[in-house]
PDB file as gemmi writes it, atoms N, CA and C in Angstrom:
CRYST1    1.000    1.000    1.000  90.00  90.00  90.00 P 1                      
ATOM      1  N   UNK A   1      11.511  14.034  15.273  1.00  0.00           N  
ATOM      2  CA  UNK A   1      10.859  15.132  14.586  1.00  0.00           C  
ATOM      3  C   UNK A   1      10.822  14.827  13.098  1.00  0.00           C  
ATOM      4  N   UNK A   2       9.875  15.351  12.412  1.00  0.00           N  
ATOM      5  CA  UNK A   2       9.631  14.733  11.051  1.00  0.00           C  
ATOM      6  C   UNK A   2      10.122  15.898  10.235  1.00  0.00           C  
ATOM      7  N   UNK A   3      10.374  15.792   8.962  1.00  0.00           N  
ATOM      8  CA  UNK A   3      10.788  16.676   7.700  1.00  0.00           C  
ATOM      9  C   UNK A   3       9.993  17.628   7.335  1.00  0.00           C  
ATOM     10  N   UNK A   4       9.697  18.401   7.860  1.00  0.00           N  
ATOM     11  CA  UNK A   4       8.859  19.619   6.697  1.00  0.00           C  
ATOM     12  C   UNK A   4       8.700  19.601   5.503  1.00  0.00           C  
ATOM     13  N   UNK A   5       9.898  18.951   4.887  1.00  0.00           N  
ATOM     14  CA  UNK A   5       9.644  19.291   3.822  1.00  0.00           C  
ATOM     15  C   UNK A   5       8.666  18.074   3.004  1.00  0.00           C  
ATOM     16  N   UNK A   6       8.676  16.500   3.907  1.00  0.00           N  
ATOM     17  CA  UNK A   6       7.964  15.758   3.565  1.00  0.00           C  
ATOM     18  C   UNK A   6       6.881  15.813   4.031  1.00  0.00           C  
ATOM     19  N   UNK A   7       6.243  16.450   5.372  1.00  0.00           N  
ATOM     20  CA  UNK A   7       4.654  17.140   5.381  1.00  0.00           C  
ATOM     21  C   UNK A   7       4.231  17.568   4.369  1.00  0.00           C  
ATOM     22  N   UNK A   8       4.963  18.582   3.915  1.00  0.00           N  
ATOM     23  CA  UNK A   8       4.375  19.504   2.615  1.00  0.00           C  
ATOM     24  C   UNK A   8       4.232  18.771   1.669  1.00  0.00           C  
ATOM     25  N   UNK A   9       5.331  17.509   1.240  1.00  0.00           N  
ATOM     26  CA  UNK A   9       4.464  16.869   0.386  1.00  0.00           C  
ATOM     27  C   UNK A   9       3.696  16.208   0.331  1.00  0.00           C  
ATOM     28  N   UNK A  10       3.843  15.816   1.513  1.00  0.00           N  
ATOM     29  CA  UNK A  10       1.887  14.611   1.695  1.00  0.00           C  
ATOM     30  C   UNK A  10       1.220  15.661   1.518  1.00  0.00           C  
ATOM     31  N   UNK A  11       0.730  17.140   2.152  1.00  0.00           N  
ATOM     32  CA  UNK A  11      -0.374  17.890   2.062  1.00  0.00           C  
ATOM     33  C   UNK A  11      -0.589  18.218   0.540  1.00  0.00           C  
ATOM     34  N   UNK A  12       0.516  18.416  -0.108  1.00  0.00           N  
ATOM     35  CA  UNK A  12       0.241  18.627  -1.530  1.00  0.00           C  
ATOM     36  C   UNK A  12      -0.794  17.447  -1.798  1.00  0.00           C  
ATOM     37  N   UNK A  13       0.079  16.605  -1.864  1.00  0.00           N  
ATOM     38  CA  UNK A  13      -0.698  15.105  -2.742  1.00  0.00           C  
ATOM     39  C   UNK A  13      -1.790  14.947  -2.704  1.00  0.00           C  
ATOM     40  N   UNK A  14      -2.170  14.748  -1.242  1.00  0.00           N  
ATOM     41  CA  UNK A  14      -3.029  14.350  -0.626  1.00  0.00           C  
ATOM     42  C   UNK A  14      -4.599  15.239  -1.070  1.00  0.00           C  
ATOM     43  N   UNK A  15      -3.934  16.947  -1.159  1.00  0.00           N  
ATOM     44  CA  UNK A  15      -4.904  17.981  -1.955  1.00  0.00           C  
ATOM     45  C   UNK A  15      -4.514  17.631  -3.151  1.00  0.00           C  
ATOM     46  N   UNK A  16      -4.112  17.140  -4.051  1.00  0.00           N  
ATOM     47  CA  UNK A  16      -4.531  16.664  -5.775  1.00  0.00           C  
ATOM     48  C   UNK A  16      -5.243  15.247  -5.746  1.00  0.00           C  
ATOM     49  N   UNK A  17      -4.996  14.364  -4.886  1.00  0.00           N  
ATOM     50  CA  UNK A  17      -5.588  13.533  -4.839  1.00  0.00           C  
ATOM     51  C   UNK A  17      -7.531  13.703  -4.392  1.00  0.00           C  
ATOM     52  N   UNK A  18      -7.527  14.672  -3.453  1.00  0.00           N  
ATOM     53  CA  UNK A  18      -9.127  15.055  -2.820  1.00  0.00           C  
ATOM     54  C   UNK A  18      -9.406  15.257  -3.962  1.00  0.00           C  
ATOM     55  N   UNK A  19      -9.039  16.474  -4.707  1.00  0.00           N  
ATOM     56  CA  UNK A  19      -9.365  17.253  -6.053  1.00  0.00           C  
ATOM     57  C   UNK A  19      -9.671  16.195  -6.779  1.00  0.00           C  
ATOM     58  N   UNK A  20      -8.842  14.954  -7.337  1.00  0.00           N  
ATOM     59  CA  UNK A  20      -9.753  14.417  -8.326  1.00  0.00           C  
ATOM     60  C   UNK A  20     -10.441  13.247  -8.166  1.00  0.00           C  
ATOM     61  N   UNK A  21     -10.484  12.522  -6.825  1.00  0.00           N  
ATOM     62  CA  UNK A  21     -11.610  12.376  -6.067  1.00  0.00           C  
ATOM     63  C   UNK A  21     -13.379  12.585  -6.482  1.00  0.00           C  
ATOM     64  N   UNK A  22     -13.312  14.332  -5.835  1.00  0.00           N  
ATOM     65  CA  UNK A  22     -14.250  14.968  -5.611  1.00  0.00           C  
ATOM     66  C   UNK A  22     -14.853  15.300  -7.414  1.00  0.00           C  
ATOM     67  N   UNK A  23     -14.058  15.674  -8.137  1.00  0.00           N  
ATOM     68  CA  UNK A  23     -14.269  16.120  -9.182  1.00  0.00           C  
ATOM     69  C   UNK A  23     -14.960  15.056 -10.388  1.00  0.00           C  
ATOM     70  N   UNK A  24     -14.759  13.539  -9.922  1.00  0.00           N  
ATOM     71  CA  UNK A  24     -15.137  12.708 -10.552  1.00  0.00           C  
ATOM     72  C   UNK A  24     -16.616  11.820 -10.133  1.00  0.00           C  
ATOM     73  N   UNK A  25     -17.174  12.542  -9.172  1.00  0.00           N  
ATOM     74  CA  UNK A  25     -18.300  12.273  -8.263  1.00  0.00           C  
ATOM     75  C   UNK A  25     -19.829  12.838  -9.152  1.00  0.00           C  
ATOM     76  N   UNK A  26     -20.395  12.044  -9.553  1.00  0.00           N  
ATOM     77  CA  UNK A  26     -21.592  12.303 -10.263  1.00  0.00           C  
ATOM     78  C   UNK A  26     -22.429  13.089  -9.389  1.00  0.00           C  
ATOM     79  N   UNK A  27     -23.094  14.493 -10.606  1.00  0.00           N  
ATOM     80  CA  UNK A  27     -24.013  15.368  -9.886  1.00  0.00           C  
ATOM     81  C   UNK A  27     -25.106  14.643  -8.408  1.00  0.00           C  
ATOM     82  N   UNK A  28     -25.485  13.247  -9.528  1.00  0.00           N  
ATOM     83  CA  UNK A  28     -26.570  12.972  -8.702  1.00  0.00           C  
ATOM     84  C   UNK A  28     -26.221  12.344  -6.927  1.00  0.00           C  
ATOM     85  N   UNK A  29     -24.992  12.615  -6.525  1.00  0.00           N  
ATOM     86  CA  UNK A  29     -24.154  11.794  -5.632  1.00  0.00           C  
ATOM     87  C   UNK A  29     -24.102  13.037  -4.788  1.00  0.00           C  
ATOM     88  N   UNK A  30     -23.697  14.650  -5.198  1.00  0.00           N  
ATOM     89  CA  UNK A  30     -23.307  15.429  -4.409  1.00  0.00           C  
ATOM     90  C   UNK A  30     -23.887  15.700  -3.056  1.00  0.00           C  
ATOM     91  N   UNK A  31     -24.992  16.138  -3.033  1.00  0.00           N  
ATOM     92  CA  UNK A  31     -25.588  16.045  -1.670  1.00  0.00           C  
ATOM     93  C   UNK A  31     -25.162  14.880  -0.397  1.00  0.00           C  
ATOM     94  N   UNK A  32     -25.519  13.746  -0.465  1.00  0.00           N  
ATOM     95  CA  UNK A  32     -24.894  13.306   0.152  1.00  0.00           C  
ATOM     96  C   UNK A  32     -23.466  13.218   0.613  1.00  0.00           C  
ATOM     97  N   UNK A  33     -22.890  13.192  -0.754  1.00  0.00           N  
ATOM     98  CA  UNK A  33     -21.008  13.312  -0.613  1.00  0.00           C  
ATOM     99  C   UNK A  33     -20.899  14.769   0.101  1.00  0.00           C  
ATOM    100  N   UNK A  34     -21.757  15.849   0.586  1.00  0.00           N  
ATOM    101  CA  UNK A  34     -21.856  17.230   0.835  1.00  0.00           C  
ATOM    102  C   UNK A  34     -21.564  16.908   2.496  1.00  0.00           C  
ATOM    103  N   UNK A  35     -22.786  15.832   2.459  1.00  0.00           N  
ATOM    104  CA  UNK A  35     -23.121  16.086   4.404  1.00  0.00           C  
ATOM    105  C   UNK A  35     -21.572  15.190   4.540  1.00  0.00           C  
ATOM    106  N   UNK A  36     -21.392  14.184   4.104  1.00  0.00           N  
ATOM    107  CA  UNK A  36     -20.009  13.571   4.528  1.00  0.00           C  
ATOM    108  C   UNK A  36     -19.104  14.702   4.809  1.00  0.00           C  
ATOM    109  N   UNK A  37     -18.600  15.227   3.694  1.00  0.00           N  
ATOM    110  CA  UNK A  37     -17.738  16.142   3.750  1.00  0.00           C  
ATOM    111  C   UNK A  37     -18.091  17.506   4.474  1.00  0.00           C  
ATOM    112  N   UNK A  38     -18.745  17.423   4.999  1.00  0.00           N  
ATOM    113  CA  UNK A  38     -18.818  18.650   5.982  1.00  0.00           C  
ATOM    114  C   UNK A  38     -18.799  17.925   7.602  1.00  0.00           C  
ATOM    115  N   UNK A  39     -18.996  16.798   7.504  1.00  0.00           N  
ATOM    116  CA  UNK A  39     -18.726  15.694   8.862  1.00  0.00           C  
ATOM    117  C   UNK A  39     -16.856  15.944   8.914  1.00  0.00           C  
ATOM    118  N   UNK A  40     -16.344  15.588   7.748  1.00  0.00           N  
ATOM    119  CA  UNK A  40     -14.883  15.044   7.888  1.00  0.00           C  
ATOM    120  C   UNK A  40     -14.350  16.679   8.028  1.00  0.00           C  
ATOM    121  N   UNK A  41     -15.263  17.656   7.324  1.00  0.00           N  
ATOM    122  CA  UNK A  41     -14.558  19.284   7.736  1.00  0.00           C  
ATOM    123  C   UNK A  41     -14.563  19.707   8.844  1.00  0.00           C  
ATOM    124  N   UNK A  42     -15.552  18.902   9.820  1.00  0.00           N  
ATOM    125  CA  UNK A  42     -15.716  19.919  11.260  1.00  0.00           C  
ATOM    126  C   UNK A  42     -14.808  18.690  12.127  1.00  0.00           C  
ATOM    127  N   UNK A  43     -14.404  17.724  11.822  1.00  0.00           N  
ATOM    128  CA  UNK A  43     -13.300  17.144  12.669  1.00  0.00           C  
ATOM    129  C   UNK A  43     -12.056  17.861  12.090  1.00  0.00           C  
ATOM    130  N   UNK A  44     -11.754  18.727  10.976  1.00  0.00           N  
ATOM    131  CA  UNK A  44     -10.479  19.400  10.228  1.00  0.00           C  
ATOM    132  C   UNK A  44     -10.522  20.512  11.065  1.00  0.00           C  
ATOM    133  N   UNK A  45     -11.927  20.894  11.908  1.00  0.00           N  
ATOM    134  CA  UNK A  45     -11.633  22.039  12.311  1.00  0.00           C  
ATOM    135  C   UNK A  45     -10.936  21.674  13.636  1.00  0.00           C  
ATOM    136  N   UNK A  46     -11.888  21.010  14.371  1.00  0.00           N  
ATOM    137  CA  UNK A  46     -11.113  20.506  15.650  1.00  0.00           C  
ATOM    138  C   UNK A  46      -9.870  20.334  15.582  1.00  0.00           C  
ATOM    139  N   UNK A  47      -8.607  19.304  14.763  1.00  0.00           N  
ATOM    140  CA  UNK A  47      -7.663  19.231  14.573  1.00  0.00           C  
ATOM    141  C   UNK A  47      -6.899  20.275  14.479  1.00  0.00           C  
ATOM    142  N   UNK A  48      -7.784  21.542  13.330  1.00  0.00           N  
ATOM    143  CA  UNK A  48      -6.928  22.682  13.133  1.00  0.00           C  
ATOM    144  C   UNK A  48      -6.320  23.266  14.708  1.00  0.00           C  
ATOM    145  N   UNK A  49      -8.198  23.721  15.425  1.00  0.00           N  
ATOM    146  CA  UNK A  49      -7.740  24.345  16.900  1.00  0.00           C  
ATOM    147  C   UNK A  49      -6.681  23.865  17.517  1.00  0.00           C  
ATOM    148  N   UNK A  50      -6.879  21.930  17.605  1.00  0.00           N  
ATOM    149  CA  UNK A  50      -5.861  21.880  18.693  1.00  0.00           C  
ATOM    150  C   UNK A  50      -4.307  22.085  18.030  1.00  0.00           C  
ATOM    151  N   UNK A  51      -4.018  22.250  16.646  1.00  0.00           N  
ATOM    152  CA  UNK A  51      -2.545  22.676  16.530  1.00  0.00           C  
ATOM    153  C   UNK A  51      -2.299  23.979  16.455  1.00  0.00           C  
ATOM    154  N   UNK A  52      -3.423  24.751  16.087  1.00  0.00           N  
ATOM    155  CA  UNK A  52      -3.110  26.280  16.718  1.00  0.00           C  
ATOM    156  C   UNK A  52      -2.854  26.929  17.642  1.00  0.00           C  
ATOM    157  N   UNK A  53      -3.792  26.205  18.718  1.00  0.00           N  
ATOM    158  CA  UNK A  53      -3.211  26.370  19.681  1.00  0.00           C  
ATOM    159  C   UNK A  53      -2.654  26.037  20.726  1.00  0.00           C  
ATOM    160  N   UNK A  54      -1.666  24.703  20.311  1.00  0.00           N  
ATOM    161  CA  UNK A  54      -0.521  24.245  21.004  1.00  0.00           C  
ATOM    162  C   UNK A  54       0.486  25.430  21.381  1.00  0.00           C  
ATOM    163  N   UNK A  55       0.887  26.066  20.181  1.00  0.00           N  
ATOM    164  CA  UNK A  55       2.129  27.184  20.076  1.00  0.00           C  
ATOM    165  C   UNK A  55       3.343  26.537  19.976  1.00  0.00           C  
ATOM    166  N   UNK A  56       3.536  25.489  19.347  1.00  0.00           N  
ATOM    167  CA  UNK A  56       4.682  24.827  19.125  1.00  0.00           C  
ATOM    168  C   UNK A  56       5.555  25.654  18.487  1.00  0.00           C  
ATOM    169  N   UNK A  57       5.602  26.334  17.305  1.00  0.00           N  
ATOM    170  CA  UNK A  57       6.375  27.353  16.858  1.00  0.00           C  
ATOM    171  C   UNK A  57       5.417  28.367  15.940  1.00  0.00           C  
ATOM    172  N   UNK A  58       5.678  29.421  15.707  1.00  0.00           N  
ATOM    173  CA  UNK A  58       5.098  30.105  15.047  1.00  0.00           C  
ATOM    174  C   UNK A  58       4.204  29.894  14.000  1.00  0.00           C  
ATOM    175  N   UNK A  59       5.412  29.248  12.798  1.00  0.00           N  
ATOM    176  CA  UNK A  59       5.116  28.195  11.927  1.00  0.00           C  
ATOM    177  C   UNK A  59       3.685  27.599  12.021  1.00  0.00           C  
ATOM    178  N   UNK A  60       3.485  26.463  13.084  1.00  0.00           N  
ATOM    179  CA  UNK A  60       2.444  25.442  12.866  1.00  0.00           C  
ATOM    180  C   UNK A  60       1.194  26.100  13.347  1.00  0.00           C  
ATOM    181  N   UNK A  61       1.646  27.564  14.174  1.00  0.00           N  
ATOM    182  CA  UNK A  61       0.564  28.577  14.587  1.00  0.00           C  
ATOM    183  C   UNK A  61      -0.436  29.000  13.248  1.00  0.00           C  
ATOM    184  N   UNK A  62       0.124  29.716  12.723  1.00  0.00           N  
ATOM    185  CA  UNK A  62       0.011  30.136  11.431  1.00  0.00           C  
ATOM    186  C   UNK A  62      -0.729  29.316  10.478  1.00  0.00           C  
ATOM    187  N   UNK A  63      -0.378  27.956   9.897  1.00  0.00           N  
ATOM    188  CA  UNK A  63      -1.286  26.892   9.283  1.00  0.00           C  
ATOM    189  C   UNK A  63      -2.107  26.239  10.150  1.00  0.00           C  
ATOM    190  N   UNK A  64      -1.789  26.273  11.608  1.00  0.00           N  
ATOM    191  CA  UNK A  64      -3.211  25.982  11.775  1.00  0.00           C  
ATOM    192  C   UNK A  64      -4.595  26.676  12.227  1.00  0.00           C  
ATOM    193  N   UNK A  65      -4.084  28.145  11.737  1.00  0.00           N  
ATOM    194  CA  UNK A  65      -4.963  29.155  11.686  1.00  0.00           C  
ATOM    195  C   UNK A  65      -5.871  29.180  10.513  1.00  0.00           C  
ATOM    196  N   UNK A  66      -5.011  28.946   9.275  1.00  0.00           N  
ATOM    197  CA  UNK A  66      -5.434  29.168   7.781  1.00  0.00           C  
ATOM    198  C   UNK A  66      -6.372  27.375   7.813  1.00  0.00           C  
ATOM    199  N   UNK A  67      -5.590  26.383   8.244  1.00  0.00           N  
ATOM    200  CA  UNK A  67      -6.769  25.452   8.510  1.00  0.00           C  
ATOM    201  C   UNK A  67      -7.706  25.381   8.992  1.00  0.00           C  
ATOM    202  N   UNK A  68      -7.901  26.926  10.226  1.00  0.00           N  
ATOM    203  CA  UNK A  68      -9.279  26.216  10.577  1.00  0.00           C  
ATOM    204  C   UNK A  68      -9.968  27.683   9.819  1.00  0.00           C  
ATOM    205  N   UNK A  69      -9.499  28.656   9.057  1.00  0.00           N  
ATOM    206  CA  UNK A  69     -10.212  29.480   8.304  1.00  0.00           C  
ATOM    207  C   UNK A  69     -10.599  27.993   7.019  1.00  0.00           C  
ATOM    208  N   UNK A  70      -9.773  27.323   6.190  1.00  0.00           N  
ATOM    209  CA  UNK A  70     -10.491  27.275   5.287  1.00  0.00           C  
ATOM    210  C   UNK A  70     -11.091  25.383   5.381  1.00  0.00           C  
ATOM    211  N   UNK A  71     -10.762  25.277   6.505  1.00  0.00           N  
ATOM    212  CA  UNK A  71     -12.237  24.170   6.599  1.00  0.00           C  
ATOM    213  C   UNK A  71     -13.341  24.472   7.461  1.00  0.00           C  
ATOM    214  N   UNK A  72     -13.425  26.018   8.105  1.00  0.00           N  
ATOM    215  CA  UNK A  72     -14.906  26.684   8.368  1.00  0.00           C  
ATOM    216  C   UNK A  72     -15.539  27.151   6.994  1.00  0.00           C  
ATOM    217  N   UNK A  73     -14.597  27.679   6.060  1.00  0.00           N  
ATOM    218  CA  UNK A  73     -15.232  28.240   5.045  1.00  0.00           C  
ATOM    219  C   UNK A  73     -15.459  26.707   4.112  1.00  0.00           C  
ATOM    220  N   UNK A  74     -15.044  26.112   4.022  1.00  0.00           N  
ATOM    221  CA  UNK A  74     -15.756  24.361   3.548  1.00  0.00           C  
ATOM    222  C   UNK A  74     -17.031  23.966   4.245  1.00  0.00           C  
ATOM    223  N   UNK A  75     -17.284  24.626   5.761  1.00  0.00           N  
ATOM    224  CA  UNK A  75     -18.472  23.398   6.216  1.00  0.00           C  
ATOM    225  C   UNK A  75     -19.420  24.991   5.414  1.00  0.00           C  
ATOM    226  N   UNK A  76     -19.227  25.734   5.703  1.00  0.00           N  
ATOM    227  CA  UNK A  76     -20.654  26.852   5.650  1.00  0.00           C  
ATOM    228  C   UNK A  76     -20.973  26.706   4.017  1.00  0.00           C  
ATOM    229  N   UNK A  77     -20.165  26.755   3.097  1.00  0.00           N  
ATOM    230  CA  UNK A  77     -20.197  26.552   1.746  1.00  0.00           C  
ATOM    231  C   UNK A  77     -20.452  25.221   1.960  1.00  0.00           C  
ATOM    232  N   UNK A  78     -20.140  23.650   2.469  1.00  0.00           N  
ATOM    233  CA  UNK A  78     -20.919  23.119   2.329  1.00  0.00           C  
ATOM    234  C   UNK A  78     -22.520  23.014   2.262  1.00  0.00           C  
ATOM    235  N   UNK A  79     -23.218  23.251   3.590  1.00  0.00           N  
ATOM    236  CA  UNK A  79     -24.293  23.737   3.944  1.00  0.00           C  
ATOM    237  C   UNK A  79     -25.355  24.553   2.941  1.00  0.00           C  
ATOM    238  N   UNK A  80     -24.560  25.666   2.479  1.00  0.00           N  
ATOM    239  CA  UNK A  80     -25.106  26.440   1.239  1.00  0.00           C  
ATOM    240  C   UNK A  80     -25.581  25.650   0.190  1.00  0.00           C  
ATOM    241  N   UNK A  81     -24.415  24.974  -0.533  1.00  0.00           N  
ATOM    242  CA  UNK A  81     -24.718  23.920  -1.716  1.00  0.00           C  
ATOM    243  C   UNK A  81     -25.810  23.127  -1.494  1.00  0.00           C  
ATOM    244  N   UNK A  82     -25.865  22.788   0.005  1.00  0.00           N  
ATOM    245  CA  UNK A  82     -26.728  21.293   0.058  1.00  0.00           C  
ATOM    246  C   UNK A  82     -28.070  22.254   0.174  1.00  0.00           C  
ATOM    247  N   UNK A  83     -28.246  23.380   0.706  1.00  0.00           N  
ATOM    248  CA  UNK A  83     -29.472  24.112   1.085  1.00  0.00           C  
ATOM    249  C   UNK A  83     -30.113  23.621  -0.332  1.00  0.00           C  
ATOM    250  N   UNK A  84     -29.279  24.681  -1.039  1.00  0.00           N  
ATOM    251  CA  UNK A  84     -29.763  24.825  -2.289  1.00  0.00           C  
ATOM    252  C   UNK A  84     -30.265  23.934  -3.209  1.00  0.00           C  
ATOM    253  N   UNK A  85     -29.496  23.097  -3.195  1.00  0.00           N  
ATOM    254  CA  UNK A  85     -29.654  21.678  -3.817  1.00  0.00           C  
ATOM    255  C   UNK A  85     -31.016  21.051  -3.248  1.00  0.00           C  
ATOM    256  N   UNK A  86     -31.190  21.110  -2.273  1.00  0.00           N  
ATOM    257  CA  UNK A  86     -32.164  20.721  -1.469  1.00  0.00           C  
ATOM    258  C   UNK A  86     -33.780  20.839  -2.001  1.00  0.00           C  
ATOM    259  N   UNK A  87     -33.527  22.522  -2.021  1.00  0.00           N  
ATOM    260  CA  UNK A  87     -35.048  23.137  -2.487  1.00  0.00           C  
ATOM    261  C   UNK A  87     -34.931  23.291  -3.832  1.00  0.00           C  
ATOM    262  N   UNK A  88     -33.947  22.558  -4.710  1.00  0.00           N  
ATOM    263  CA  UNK A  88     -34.096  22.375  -6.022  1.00  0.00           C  
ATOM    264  C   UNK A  88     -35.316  21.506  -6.550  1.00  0.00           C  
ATOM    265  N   UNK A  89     -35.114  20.193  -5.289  1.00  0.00           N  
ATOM    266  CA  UNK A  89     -36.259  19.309  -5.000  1.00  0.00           C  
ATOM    267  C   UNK A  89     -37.352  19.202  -4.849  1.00  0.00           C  
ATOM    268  N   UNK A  90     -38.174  20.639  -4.101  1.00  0.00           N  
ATOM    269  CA  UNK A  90     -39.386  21.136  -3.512  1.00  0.00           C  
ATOM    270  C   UNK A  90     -40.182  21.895  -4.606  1.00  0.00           C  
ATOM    271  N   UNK A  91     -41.335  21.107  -4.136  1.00  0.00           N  
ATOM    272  CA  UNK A  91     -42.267  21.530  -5.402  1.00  0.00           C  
ATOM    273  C   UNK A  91     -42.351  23.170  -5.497  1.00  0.00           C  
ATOM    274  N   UNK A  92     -42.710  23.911  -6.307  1.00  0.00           N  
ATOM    275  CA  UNK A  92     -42.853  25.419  -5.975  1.00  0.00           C  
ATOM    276  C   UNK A  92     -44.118  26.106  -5.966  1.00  0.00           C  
ATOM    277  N   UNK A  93     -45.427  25.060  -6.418  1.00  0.00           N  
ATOM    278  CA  UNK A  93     -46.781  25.228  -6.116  1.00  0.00           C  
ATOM    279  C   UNK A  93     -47.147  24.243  -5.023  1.00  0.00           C  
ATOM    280  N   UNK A  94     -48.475  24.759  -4.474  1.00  0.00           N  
ATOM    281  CA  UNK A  94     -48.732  23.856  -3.400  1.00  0.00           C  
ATOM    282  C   UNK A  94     -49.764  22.897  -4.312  1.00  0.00           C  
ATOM    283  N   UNK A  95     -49.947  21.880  -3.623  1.00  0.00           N  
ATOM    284  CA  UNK A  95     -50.592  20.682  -3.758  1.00  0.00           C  
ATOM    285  C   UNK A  95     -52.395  21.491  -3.261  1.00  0.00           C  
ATOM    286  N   UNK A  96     -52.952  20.666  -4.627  1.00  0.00           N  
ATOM    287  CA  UNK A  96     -54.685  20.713  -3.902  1.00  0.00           C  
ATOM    288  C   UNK A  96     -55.121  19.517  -3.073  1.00  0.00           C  
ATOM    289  N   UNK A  97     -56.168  20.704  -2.352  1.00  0.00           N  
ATOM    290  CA  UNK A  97     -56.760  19.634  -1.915  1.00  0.00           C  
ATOM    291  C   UNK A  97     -58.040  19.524  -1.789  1.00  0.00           C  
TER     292      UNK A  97                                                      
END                                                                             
């Protein structure tokens, strides 16, 4: 059985490390870096389910509830950004012809 208390610190790290990652990623890059990261969020979700609902102890119930709340709320806010971003692109008059 592994340390709790050394999970928690890989999950820390590992979230300051994403953070400046992500944060150093040029505007013109996001979209794409969007669909990735909403690929690697909906395997976070899968992962979340299956440790939620193992029921190993309360505990891992619990985070892997809040995991799969906040990497659903990552893919849909992904999605949003990229919408948007998207039809930033699209002309807003039509073309003659």
């Amino acid at each position: 059985m592994t340390d709790p208390i050394a999970n928690i610190y890989i999950f820390v790290l590992a979230g300051f490390v994403g953070f400046e990652v992500i944060r150093r990623v040029s505007p013109l890059l996001h979209t794409p870096l969007m669909s990735l990261t909403n690929a690697l969020a909906a395997i976070a979700v899968v992962g979340a389910i299956l440790l939620a609902g193992e029921g190993k102890s309360t505990l891992s119930t619990v985070l892997g509830t809040i995991a799969v709340v906040a990497a659903t709320s990552n893919i849909v806010g992904g999605f949003l950004i990229t919408e948007r971003m998207l039809r930033m692109f699209k002309s807003s008059h039509k073309p003659k012809s």
